[in-house]
C-alpha positions in Angstrom: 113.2 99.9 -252.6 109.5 100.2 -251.7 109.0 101.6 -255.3 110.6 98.9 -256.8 108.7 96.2 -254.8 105.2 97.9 -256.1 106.2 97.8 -259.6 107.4 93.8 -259.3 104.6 93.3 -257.3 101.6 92.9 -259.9 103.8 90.8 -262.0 104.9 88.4 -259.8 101.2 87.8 -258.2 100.0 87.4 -261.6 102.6 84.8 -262.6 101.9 83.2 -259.5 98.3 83.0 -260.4 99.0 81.5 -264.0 101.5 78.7 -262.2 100.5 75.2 -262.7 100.0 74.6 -259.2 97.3 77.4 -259.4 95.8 76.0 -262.9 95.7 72.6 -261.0 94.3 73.3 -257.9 91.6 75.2 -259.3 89.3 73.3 -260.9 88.9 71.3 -257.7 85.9 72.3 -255.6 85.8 71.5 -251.9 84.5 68.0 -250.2 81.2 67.7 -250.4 79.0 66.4 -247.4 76.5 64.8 -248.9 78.2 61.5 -248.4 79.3 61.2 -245.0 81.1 63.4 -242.4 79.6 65.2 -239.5 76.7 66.6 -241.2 75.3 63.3 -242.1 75.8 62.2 -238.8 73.8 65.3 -237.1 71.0 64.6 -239.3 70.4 61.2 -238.7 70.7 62.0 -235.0 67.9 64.3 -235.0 65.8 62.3 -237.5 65.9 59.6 -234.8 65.7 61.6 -231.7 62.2 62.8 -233.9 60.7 60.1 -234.6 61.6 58.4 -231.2 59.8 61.5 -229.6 56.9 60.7 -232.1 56.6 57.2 -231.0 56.4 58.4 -227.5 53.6 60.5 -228.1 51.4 58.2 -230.0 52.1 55.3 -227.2 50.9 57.7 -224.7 48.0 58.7 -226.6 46.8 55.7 -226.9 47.1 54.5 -223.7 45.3 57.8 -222.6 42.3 57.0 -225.1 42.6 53.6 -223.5 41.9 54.4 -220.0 39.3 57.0 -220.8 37.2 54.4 -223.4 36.9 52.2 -219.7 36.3 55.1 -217.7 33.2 55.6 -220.0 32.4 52.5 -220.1 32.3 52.5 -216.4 30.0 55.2 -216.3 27.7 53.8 -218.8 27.5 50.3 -216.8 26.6 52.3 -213.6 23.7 54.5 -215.1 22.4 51.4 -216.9 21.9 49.9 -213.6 20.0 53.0 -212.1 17.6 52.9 -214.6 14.1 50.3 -214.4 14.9 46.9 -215.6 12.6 47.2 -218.0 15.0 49.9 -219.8 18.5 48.5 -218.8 21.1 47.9 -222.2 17.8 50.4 -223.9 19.7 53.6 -222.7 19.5 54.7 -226.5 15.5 54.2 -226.5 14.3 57.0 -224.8 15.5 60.3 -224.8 14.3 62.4 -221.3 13.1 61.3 -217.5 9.3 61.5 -219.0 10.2 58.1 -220.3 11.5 56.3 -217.0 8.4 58.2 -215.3 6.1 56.7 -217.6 7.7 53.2 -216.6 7.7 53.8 -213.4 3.7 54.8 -213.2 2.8 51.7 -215.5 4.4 49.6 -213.0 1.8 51.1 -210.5 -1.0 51.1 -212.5 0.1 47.0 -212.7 0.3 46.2 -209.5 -2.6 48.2 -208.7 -4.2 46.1 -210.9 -3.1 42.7 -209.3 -4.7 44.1 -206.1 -1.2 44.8 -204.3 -2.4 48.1 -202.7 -5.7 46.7 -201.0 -4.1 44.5 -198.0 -1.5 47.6 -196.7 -0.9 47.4 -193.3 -2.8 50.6 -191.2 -5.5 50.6 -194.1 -8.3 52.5 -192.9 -6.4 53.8 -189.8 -5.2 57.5 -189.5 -1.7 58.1 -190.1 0.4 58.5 -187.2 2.2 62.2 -187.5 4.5 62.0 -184.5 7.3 60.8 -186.1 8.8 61.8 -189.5 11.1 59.1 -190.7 12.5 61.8 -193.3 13.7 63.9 -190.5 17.4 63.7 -188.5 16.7 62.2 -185.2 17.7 64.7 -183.0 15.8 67.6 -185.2 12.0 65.4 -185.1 12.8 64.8 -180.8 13.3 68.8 -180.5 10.2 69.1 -182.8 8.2 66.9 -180.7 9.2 68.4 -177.5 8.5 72.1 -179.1 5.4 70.9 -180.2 4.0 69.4 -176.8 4.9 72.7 -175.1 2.5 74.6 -177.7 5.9 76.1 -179.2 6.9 76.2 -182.7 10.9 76.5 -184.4 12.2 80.1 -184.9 11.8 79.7 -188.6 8.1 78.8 -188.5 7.1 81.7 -186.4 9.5 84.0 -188.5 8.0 82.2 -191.8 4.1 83.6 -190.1 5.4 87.0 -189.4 7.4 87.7 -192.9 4.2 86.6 -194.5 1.7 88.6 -192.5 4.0 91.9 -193.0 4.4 91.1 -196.7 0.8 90.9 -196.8 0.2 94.3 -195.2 2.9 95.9 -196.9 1.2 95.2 -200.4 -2.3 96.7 -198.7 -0.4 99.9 -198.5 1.0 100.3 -201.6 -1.7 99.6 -203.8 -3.4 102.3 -201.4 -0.5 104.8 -202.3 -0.6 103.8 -205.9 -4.2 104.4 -206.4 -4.0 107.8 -204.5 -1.2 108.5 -206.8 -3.3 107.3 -210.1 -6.6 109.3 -208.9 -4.3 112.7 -209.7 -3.3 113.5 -205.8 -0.2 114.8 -205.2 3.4 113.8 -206.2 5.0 115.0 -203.2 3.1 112.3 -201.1 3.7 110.1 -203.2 7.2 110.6 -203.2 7.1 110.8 -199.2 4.9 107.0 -199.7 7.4 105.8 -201.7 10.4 106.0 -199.4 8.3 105.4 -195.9 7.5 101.9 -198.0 11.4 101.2 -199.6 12.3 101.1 -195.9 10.1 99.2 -194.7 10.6 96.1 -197.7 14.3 96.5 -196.7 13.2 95.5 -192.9 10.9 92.7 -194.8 13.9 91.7 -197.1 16.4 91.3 -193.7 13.7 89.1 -192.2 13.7 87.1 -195.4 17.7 86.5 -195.4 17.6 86.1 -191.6 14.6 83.0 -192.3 16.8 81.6 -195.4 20.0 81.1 -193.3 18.0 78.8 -190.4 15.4 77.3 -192.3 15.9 73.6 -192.9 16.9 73.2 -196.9 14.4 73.2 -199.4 12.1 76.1 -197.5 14.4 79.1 -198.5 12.1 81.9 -200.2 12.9 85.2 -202.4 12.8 88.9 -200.8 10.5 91.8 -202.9 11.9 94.0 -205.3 10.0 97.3 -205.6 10.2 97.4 -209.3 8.5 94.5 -210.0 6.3 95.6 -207.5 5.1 98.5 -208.9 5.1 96.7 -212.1 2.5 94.3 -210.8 0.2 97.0 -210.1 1.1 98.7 -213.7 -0.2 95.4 -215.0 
């Protein structure tokens, strides 16, 4: 039986495949999508999502150039007004502070002129030292007490004594660098060398000591033994 179904079974399959049904059927290719359906739908979903996400973007942009455009203006307005008024809306005009400075003096050198300098009140009179208007209030009282008791601020006598060992310490080695030029010894030279490295690392924790309680502005640099030596090289 199974025999006999594999020898019927090419000849039917190819009659069925030469029926009219299947002669019909296939010429006809499947539905297209190009005009409507679900894929036409997705597309112009996402075209919109797009451009709505585009819009959003450039809204935003410009409302962040916005802002910023009156932030610099802003800016501008308030270093206009810091300059002379003989420079204000001239911002373009000048190019460094040499400018403004030269303003500034040629307004002295005018009112100089017109004789505002010659009826100053104290004119003639010593200056009175006592007081520093600069200075915090509580800082110039302490000063002024210090002062009356023949006593100076830590940072002044520290200032005198860094100087005066910095000073010394220099004596001593160009001394040990002229010893060492003249042909003596290396070894004491060698032995120089560190005895003096020690003693610019006392001088150098002086100096950070100074820098942490001196009043802004007075701060000053530690040695370095190479450029030292190279000073004397020189």
């Amino acid at each position: 039986m199974a025999t006999w179904l594999a020898r019927k079974l090419p000849s039917s399959f190819s009659a069925f495949s030469s029926s009219p049904i299947t002669k019909l059927t296939s010429g006809i290719s499947p539905p297209s999508m190009s005009h409507g359906g679900p894929g036409l739908r997705c597309a112009s979903s996402s075209s919109s999502s797009s451009t709505t996400t585009t819009g959003s973007n450039s809204s935003s942009s410009k409302r962040e150039k916005k802002i910023t455009d009156r932030l610099s203006a802003v800016i501008d307005a308030v270093n206009d007004r810091k300059l002379p008024p003989e420079l204000r809306g001239q911002r373009n005009n000048f190019r460094s502070e040499t400018d403004i400075i030269n303003v500034v003096e040629r307004r002295i050198w005018h009112s100089m002129e017109e004789g505002q300098f010659e009826n100053l009140a104290g004119k003639g009179k010593p200056l009175n030292l006592n007081t520093n208007p600069h200075a915090d209030p509580a800082e110039d009282t302490l000063y002024r007490i210090l002062s009356k008791n023949g006593c100076a601020p830590e940072w002044v006598e520290l200032n005198k004594e860094i100087r005066n060992e910095v000073s010394e310490w220099r004596v001593a080695l160009k001394k040990a660098w002229t010893s060492k030029c003249n042909g003596n010894d290396e070894e004491k030279w060698i032995e120089r060398c560190e005895s003096l490295k020690k003693q610019l690392r006392d001088i150098n924790d002086k100096v950070f000591r100074y820098n942490l309680i001196v009043p802004f502005g007075r701060q000053m640099f530690g040695l370095k033994w190479e450029k030292e030596v190279a000073r004397l090289e020189e």
